[in-house]
N, C-alpha and C positions, 0 to 999 in steps of 0.2 A: 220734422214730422215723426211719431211714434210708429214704432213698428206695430205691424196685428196682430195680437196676444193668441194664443192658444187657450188659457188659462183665465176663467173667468171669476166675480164674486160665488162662495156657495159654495164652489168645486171642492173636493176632498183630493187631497192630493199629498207627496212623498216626496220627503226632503231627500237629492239624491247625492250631497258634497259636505262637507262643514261639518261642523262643530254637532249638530245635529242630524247628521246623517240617518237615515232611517227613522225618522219621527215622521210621523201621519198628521191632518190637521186640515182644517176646513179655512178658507179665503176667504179673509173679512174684508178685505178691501183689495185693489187692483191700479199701480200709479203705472199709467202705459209712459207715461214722458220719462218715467227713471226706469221702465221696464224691470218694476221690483211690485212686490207684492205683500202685504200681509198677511199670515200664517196665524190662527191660534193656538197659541202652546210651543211655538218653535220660535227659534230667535230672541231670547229672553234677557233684556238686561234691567239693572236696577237703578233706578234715577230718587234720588233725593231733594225733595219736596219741600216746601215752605210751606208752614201753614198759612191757611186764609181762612175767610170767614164760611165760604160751601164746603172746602175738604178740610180732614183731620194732615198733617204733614208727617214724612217720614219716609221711608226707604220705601218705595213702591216698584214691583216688577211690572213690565209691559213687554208686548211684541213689538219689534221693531221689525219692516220693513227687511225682505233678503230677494235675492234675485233670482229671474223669473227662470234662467236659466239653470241653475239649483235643486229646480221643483220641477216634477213629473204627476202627472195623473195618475187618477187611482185606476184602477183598472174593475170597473162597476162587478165583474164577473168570479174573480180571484182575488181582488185588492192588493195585485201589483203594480209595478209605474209601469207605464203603457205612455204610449205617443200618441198623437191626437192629429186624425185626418178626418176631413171633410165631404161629406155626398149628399145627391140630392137625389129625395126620395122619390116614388113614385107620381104626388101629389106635386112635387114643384119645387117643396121646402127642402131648404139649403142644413143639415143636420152636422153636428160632430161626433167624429164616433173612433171606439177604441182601435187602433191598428192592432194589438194583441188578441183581442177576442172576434173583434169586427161586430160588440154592442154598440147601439148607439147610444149616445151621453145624455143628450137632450133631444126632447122631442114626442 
């Protein structure tokens, strides 16, 4: 069973280990089973391609997939990495929200 992410699609969030350390970047996608995530513009390598008859072929970069553990939130108020805790508001709803600022993320 996958763990429960912190970190959802959308989110803007801060490479905080690696090769890209300190690169900013928005979550295109979220693999909870490999607890890895894809970054736009972080984790970049370059794969070489065959052409076919829909693409042209040749060295193409992409994101690849880095771990969830590596990435920190942005911090909506400052745009630092901040940690991500949980409360519910007045109304019932279950929110997350920055433990640095104490903004909430969603909602």
């Amino acid at each position: 069973m996958a763990a429960k992410l912190k970190i959802r699609k959308g989110d803007r969030v801060v490479v905080r280990t690696g090769k890209d350390k300190g690169k900013q970047g928005e979550v295109v996608r979220v693999i909870p089973a490999e607890n890895r995530a894809v970054v736009l513009g972080v984790n970049m390598v370059k794969r070489h391609t065959r052409q076919t008859a829909g693409q042209e072929g040749g060295i193409v970069s992409k994101e690849m997939p880095i771990q969830i553990s590596n990435l920190a939130l942005r911090d909506p108020k400052d745009g630092k990495p901040t940690r991500v805790g949980y409360k519910t508001l007045a109304d019932g709803k279950k929110v997350r929200f920055a433990k640095r600022s104490g903004e909430v993320i969603d909602g």
